[in-house]
C-alpha positions in Angstrom: -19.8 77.0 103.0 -17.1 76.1 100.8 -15.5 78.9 99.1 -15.0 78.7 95.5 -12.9 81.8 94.7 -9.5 82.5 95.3 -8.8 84.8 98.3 -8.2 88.5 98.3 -4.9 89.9 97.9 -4.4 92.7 99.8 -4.0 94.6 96.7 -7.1 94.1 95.2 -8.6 94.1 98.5 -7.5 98.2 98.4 -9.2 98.5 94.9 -12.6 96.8 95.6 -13.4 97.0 99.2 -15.0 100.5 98.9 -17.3 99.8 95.8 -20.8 99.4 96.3 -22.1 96.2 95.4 -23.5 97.0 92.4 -20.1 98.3 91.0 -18.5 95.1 92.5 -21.1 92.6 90.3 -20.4 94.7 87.4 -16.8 94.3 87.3 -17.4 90.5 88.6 -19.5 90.3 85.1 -18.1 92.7 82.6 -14.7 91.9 83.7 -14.4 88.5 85.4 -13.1 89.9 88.8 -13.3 87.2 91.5 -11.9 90.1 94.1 -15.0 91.9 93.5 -17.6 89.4 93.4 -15.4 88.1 96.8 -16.5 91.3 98.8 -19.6 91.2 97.9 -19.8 87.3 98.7 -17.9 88.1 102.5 -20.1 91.3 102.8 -23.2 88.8 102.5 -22.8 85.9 103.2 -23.2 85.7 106.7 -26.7 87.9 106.8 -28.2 85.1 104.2 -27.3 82.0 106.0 -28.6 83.5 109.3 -32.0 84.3 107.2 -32.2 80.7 105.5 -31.8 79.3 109.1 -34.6 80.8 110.4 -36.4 80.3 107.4 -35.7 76.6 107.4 -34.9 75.7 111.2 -31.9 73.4 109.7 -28.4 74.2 109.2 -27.8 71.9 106.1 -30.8 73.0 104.4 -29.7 76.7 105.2 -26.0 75.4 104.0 -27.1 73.7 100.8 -29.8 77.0 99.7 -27.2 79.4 100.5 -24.5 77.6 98.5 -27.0 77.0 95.5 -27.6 80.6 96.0 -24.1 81.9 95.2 -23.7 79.5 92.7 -26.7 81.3 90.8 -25.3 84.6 90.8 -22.2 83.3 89.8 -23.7 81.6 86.6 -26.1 84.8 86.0 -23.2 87.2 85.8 -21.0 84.7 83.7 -23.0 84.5 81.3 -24.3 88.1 81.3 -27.7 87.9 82.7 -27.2 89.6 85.9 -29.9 92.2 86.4 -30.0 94.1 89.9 -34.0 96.1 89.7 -33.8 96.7 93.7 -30.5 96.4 95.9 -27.9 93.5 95.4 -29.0 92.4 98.7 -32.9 92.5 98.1 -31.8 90.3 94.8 -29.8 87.6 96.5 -32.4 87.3 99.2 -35.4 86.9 96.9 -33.1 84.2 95.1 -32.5 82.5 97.9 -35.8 82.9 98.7 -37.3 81.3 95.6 -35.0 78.3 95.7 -35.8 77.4 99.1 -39.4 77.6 98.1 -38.9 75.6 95.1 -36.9 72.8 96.5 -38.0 72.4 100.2 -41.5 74.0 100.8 -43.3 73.1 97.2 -41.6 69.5 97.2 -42.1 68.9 101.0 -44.9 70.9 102.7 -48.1 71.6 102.2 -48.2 75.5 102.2 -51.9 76.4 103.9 -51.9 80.3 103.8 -53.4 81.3 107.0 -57.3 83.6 106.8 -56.7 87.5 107.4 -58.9 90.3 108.1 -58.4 93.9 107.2 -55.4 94.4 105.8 -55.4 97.8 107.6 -55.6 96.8 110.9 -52.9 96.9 113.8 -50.8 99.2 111.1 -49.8 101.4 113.5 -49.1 99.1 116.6 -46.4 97.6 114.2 -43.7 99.9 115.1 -44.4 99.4 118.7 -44.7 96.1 118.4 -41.4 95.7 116.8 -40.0 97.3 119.5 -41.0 94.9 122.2 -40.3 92.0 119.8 -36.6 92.9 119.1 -36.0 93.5 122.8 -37.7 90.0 123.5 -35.5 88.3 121.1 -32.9 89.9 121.9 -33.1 89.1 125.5 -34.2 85.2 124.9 -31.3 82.8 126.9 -32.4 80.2 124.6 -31.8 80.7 120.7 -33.2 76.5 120.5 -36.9 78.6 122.1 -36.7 81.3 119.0 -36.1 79.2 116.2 -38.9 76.7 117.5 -41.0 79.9 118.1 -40.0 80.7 114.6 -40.5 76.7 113.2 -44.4 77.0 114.7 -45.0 79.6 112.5 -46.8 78.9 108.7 -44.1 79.7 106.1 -45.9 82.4 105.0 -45.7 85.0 107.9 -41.5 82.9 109.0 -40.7 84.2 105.7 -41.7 87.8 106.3 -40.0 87.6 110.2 -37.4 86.3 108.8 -36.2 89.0 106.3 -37.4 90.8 109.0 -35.3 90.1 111.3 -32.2 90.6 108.9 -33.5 94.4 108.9 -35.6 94.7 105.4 -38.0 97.1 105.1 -41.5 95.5 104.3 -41.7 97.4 101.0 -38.5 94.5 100.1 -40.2 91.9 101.8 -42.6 92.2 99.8 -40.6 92.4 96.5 -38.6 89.6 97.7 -42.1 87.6 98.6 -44.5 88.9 95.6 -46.7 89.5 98.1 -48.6 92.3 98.6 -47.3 94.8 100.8 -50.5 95.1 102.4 -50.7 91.0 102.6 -47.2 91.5 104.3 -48.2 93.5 107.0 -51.0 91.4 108.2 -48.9 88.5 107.7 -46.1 90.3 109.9 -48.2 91.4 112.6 -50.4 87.6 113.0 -46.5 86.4 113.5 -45.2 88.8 115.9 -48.7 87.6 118.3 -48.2 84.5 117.9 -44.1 84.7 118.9 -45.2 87.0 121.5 -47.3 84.7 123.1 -45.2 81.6 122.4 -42.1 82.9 123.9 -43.4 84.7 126.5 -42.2 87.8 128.5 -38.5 88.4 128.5 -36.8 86.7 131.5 -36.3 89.7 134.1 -32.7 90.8 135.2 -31.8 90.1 138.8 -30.9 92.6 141.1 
């Protein structure tokens, strides 16, 4: 991604480097300060394009989303409409979110949402689940087998792996989705099967 602020000096760099984010976006749009909105951009930046990679399965999509992204928050705060109701990083993700929806799934897919049952159900295999999920990602050799694994999967229930993976809660999944957080844990738990089962046991060490 190209960056479009000036770097850091390593005076400013002093001043702004231990301000939460949403201290940094308030200077960046009360006062103009690229050196704050800068460490929030390198704090982020990496996290989000890793999340619209899996979400997309291509690079350049993720590359052209993320930089749209930034871009928005940019214009929001110059012109004074910034508003932050959950974390910074829960807003920039469910920005992100919403463009990639808008411009690649709502132009070029056909979204079929996939049947659930109760809601309820498998709640409270989740945590163990996502134990022997991050282990089996974790230990893939392959990352071309994840992000297929992750590619086979309707957008509905990638989206919610996806953020996911990057370590939301599902409570901000589903703010960043507008789903229901109930709808989100159905939808996370029919994706972690299906991955399960597409990618197999994790290879074992030799001895």
């Amino acid at each position: 991604m190209v960056l479009f602020l000036r770097s850091v000096t390593p005076g400013e760099s002093l001043k702004v480097e231990g301000a939460d984010d949403h201290e940094l976006m308030r200077r960046f749009q009360e006062r103009g300060d690229p050196a704050a909105f800068e460490v929030v951009f390198q704090r982020h930046k990496i996290g989000l394009f890793r999340y619209l990679i899996r979400l997309s399965g291509s690079p350049s999509v993720a590359e052209e989303v993320s930089q749209q992204t930034w871009l928005q928050v940019v214009e929001l705060a110059r012109e004074g409409r910034y508003r932050a109701a959950a974390s910074f990083r829960t807003t920039l993700f469910c920005l992100a979110r919403n463009r990639w929806v808008d411009e690649h799934v709502r132009k070029h897919e056909v979204t079929h949402a996939t049947p659930l049952d109760d809601p309820e159900a498998g709640v409270e295999e989740l945590e163990a689940a996502d134990t022997d999920l991050t282990e089996l990602l974790a230990r893939r050799e392959s990352e071309a087998a994840v992000s297929e694994a992750l590619a086979a999967l309707p957008s509905e229930q990638r989206e919610v792996i996806a953020l996911w993976m990057q370590g939301f809660e599902l409570v901000d999944v589903a703010r960043i989705t507008g789903a229901r957080w109930h709808t989100v844990v159905s939808r996370k738990r029919y994706a972690l099967e299906k991955l399960r089962r597409v990618l197999g046991p994790p290879a074992r060490e030799a001895r």
